[in-house]
C-alpha positions as CSV (number, residue, x, y, z in Angstrom):
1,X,0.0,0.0,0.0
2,X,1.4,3.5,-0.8
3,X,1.9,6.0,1.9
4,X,1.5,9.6,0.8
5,X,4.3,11.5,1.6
6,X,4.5,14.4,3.2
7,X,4.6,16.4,0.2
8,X,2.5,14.6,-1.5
9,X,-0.2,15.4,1.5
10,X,0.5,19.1,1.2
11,X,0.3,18.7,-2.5
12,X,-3.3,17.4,-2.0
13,X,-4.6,20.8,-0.3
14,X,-3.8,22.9,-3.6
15,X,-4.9,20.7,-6.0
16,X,-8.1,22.5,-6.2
17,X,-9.9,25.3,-4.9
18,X,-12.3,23.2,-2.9
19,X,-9.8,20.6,-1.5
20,X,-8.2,24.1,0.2
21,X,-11.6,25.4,1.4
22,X,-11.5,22.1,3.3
23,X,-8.6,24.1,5.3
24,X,-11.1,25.9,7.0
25,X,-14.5,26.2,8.9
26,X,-17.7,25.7,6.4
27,X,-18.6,29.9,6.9
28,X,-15.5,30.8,5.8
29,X,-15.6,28.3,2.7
30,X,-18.8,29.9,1.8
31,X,-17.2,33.2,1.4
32,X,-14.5,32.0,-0.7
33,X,-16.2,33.3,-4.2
34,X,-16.3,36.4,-3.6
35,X,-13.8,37.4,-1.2
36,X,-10.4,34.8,-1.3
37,X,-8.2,34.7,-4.3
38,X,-8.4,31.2,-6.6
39,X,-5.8,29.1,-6.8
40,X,-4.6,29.5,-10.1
41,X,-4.4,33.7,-9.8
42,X,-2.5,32.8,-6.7
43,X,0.2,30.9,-8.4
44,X,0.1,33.3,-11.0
45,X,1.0,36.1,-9.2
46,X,3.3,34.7,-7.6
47,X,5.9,33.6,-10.0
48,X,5.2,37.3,-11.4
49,X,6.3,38.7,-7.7
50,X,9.3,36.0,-7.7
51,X,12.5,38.3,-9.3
52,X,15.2,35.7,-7.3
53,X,16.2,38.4,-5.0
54,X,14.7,36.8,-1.3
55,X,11.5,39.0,-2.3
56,X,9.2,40.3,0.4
57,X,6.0,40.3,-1.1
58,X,3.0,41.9,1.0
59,X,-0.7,40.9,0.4
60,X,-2.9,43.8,1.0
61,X,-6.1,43.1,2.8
62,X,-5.3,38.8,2.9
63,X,-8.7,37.9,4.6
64,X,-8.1,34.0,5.6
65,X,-5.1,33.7,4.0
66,X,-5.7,31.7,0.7
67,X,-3.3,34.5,-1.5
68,X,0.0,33.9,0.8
69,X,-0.5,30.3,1.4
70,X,-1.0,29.5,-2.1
71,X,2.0,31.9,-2.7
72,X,4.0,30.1,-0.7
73,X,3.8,26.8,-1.5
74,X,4.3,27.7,-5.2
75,X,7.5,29.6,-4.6
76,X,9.4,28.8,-2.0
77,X,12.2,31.2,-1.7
78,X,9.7,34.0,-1.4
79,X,8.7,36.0,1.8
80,X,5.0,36.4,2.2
81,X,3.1,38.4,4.4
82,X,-0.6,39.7,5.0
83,X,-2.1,42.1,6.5
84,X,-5.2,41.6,7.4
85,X,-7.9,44.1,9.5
86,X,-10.1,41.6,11.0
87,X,-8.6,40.0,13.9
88,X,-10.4,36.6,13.6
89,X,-10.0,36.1,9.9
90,X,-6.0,36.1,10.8
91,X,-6.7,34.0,13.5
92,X,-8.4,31.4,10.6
93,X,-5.3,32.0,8.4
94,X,-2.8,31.1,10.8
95,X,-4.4,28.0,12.0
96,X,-4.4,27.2,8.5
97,X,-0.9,27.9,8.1
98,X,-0.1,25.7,11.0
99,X,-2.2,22.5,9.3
100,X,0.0,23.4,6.0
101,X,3.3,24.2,8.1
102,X,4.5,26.2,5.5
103,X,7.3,28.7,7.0
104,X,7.6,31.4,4.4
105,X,4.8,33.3,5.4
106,X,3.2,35.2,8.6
107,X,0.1,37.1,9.1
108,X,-0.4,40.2,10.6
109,X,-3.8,41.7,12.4
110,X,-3.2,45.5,11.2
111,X,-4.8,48.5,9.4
112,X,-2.9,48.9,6.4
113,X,-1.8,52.0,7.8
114,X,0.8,50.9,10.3
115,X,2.4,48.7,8.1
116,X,5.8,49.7,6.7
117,X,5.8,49.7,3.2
118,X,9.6,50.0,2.8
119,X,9.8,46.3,4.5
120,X,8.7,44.5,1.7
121,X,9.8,44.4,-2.7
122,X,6.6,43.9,-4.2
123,X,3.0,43.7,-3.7
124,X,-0.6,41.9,-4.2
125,X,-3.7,43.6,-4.3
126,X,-6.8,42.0,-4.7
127,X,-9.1,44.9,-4.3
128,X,-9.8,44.5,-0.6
129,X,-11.2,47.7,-0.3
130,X,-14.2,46.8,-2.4
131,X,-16.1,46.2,0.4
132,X,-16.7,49.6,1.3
133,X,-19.1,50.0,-1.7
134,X,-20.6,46.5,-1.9
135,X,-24.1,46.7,-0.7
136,X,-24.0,42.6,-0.5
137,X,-21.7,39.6,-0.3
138,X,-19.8,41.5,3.0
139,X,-17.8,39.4,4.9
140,X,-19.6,40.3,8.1
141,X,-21.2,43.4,9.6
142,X,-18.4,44.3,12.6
143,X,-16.8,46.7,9.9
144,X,-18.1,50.0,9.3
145,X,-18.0,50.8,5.6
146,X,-18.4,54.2,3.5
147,X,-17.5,55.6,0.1
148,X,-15.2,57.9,2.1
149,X,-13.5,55.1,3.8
150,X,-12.7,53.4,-0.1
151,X,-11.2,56.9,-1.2
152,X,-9.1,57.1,1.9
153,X,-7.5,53.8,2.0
154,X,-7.0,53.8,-2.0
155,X,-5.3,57.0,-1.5
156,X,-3.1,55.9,1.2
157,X,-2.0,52.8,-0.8
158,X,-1.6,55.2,-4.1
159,X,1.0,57.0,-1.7
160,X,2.3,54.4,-0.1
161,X,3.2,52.8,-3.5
162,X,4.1,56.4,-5.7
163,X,7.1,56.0,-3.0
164,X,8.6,52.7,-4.0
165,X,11.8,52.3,-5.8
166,X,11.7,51.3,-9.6
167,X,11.1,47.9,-10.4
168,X,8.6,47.4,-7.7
169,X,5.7,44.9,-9.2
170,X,2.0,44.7,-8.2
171,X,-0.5,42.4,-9.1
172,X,-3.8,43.5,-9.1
173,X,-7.3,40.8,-9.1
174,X,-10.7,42.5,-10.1
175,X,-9.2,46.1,-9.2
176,X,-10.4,49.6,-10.1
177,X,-6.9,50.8,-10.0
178,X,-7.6,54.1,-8.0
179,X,-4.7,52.9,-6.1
180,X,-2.1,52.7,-9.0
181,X,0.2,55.6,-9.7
182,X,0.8,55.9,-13.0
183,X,4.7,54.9,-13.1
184,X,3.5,51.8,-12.6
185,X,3.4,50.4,-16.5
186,X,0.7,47.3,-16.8
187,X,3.3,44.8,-18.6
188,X,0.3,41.7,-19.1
189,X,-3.4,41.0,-18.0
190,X,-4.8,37.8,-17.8
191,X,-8.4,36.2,-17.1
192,X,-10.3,38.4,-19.1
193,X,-8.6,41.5,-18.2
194,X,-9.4,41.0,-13.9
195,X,-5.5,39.5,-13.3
196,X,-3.0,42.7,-14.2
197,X,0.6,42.5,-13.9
198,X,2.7,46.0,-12.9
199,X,6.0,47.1,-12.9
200,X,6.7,50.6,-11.2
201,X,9.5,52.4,-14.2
């Protein structure tokens, strides 16, 4: 009889989107089409973020995880980190993290606004500000949302990106690129236009 190997085993949670949902409680699985990145954008960005230089890359807004873990298995020499508002949606990535035992990634339980920018190379953005002007599909109701709040933290992410170096790279999933300055150069799309690679000139 074949025993799966380690690997193999943490091979089996990315095969597909639903064997990783399995990761995790059945709420949060239910939130996974509208709110957590798919695996295939995941690995995507990824080897786009990848330049072979110990990158840092920093998901903005990482909810349960599901960018950085993905991230992270698919390239291994690569830093990940997310930041992450809601204390209890970290708390959900992190146990996940722990089932995975992946150790090139970490989550923090921050407003965007108090992380340093200048710690990390490059960046992943799947429009987690959206929320502020869906009037459905929120991911719960502890967190006040507003038009204003959208145009603040867009504007705080615009700066916070006008100020790093050339040959920083974003990814951007299903964004309305308020947040992009406009040194970054989109290089490709994918996905019918939603997946965008940057690279700040």
């Amino acid at each position: 009889m074949h025993l799966s190997t380690p690997a193999e085993c943490l091979d089996n949670w990315f095969s597909n989107d639903v064997a990783f949902h399995e990761l995790y409680p059945a709420v949060i699985s239910q939130l996974a089409r509208r709110h957590w990145t798919p695996l295939r954008v995941a690995r995507k960005a990824a080897a786009f973020l990848r330049t072979g230089k110990e990158d840092r890359v920093l998901d903005i807004g990482s909810g349960v995880g599901k960018f950085c873990l993905a991230a992270a298995h698919a390239e291994p020499t690569v830093q990940f980190t997310g930041v992450e508002l809601r204390p209890w949606l970290v708390e959900h990535a992190r146990i996940a993290q722990q089932k995975l035992g992946l150790k090139n990634v970490r989550f923090l339980a921050a407003n965007i606004k108090d992380v340093c920018f200048k710690q990390f190379d490059h960046f992943y953005f799947y429009n987690s500000f959206y929320e502020n002007l869906a009037e459905s599909e929120k991911i719960d109701q502890e967190m006040p949302c507003s038009l204003e709040l959208f145009e603040r933290y867009s504007y705080y992410l615009y700066k916070q990106l006008a100020n790093r170096p050339a040959g920083t790279r974003l990814v951007t999933y299903h964004s309305l690129e308020t947040e992009i300055p406009a040194d970054f150069h989109l290089v490709q799309t994918e996905i019918n236009g939603y997946l965008k690679y940057w690279i700040k000139v």
